[in-house]
C-alpha positions in Angstrom: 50.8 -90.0 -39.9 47.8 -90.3 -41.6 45.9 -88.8 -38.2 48.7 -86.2 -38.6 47.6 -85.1 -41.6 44.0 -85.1 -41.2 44.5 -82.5 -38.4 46.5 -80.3 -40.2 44.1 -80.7 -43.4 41.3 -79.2 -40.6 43.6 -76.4 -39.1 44.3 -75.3 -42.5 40.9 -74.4 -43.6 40.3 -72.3 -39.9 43.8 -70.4 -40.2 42.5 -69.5 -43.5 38.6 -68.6 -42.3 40.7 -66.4 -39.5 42.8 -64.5 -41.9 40.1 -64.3 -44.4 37.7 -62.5 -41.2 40.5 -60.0 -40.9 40.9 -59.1 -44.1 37.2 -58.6 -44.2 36.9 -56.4 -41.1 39.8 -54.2 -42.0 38.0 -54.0 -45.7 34.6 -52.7 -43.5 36.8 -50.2 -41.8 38.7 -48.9 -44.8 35.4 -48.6 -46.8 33.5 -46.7 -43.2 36.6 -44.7 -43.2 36.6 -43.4 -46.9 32.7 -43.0 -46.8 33.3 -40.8 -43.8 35.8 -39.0 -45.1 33.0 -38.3 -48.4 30.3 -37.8 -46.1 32.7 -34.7 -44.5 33.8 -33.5 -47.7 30.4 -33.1 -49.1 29.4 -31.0 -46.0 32.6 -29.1 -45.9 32.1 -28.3 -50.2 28.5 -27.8 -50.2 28.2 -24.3 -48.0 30.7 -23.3 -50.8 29.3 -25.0 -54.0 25.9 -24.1 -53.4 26.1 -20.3 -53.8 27.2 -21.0 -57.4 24.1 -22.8 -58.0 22.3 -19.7 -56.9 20.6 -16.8 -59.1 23.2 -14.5 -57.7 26.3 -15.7 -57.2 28.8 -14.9 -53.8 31.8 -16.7 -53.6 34.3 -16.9 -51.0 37.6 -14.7 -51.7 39.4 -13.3 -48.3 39.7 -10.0 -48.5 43.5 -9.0 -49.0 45.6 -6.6 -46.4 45.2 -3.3 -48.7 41.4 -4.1 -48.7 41.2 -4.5 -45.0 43.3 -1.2 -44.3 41.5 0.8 -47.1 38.2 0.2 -45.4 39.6 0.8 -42.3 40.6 4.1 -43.7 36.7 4.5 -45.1 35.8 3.8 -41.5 38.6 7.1 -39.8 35.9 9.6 -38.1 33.0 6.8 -37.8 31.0 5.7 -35.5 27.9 3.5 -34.8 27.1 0.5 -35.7 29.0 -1.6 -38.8 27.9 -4.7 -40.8 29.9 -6.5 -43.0 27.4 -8.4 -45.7 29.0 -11.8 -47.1 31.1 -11.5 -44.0 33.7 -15.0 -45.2 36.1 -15.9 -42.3 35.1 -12.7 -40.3 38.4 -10.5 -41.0 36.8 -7.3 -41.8 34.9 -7.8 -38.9 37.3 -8.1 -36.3 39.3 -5.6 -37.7 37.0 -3.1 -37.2 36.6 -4.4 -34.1 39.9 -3.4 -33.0 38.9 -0.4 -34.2 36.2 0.4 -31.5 33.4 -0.6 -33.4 30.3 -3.1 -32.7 30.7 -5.1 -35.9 28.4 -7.6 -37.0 28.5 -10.1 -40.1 26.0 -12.1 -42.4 27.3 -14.7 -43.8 25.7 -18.3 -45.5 28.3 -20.4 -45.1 28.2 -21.7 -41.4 31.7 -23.3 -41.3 32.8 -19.6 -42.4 30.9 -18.3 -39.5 31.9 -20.5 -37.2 35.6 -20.2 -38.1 34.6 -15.8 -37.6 33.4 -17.0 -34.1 36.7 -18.6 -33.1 38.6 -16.1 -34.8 37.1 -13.0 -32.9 37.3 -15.3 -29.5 41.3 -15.9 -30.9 41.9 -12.3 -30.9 39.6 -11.3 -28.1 36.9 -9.0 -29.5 34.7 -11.6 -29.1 32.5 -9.0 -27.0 32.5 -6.4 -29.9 31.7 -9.2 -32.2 28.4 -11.2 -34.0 28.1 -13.6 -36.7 25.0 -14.5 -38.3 24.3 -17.4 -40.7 21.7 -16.0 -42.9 20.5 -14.4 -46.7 21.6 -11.5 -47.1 18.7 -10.9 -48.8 16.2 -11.7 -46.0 18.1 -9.3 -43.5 16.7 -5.3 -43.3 20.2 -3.6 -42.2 18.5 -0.9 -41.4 20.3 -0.3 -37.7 23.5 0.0 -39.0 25.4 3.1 -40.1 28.4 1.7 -41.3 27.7 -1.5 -44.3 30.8 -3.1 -45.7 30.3 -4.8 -49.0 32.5 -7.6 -50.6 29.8 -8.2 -53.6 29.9 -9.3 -57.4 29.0 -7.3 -60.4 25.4 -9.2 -60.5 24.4 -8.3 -57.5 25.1 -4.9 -57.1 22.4 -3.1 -58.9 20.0 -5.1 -56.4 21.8 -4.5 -53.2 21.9 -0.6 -54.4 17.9 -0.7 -53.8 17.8 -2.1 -51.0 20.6 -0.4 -49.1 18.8 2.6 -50.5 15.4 1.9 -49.3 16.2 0.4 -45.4 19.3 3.1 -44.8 19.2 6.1 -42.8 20.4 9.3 -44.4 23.6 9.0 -42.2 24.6 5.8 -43.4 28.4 4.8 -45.1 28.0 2.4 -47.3 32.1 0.8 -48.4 32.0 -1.3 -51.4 35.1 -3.5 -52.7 36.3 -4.9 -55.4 33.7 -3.5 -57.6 31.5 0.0 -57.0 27.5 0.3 -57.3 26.2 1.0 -60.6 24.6 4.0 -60.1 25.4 5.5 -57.1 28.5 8.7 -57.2 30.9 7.3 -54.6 32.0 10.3 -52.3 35.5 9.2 -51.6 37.9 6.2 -53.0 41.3 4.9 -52.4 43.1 2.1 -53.4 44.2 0.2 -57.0 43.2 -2.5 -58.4 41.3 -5.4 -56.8 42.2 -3.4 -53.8 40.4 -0.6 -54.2 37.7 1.1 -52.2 34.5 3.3 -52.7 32.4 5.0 -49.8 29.2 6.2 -50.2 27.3 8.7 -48.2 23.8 8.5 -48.5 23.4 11.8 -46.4 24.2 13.2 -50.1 21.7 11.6 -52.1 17.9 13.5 -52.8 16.3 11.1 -51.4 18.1 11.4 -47.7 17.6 15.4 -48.7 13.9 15.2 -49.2 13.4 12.7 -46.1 15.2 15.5 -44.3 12.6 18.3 -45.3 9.7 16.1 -45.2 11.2 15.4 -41.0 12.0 18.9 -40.3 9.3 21.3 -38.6 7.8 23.9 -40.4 8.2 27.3 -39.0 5.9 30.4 -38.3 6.2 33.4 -40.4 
């Protein structure tokens, strides 16, 4: 007996040590676990926290059904080129698209752009489709002839300028959700959060005096 019992007395201890191990390595995994799960959620919020850290602030808001079919409507005897600034998850984009167009996006969020990506590849217009990752403000748009605009009130008067300053005289400009502050929008349609201004620079004096300045003088 006594033998019996100093065995046992030296299998309990191990038993324990063994249990105590796997307590310890499942505690190691459920702590990797939960720090991985942080380490993803930082990098998933951050693309979307950091704008409102920014002088300017652009948020993420999808654009609803009415906006995408106003702007659609904006877009009815177009052509050329169209960018979508603060493109989000690409639906503009593709929509116009499926209209015909070669539509391009800048956006800073790159999970938003790479979500665009797999969107346009989703609904195959992947071919009639880019998506940048980049500042708007350190983009010239100055190729394009159709600019969509999803913007906030503090930006506007900024993105006026320099719409204004890189855009041909043919240029649509389509703001949403709120209109430039100085510039007379030349058609509109919509309600609400929904609705829609276009602006034709083709009508402003300085497209008219860029147009005299390029046009030939004649012999009398």
């Amino acid at each position: 007996p006594g033998a019996m019992s100093q065995a046992v007395a030296k299998e309990i201890p191990q038993e324990q040590g063994e249990g105590g191990s796997r307590r310890s390595g499942w505690g190691l995994l459920v702590t990797a676990g939960v720090g991985g799960s942080l380490v993803a959620l930082y990098a998933v919020a951050t693309p979307f926290v950091t704008p409102a850290l920014r002088k300017v602030c652009l948020p993420f808001v999808p654009a609803t059904a009415a906006q995408i079919q106003n702007v659609l409507k904006m877009l009815e005897n177009r052509s050329g080129s169209l960018v979508d600034i603060g493109s989000g998850d690409g639906r503009i984009v593709i929509a116009a698209a499926k209209k015909g167009f070669q539509a391009v996006g800048y956006e800073l969020n790159p999970w938003l752009v790479w979500y665009s990506r797999y969107r346009a590849w989703r609904d195959g217009v992947h071919q009639n489709t880019k998506f940048y990752i980049s500042d708007l403000w350190k983009v010239s748009f100055s190729h394009y002839t159709n600019v969509v605009v999803f913007g906030v009130p503090q930006m506007m008067p900024q993105l006026e300028k320099k719409l204004e300053d890189e855009l041909e005289c043919n240029a649509r400009i389509i703001a949403c959700r709120f209109p430039f502050p100085c510039w007379i929008p030349d058609h509109t349609t919509g309600e609400g959060i929904d609705t829609v201004w276009a602006y034709d620079l083709k009508r402003s004096r300085e497209c008219e005096t860029k147009s005299l300045e390029l046009t030939p003088e004649t012999e009398s």
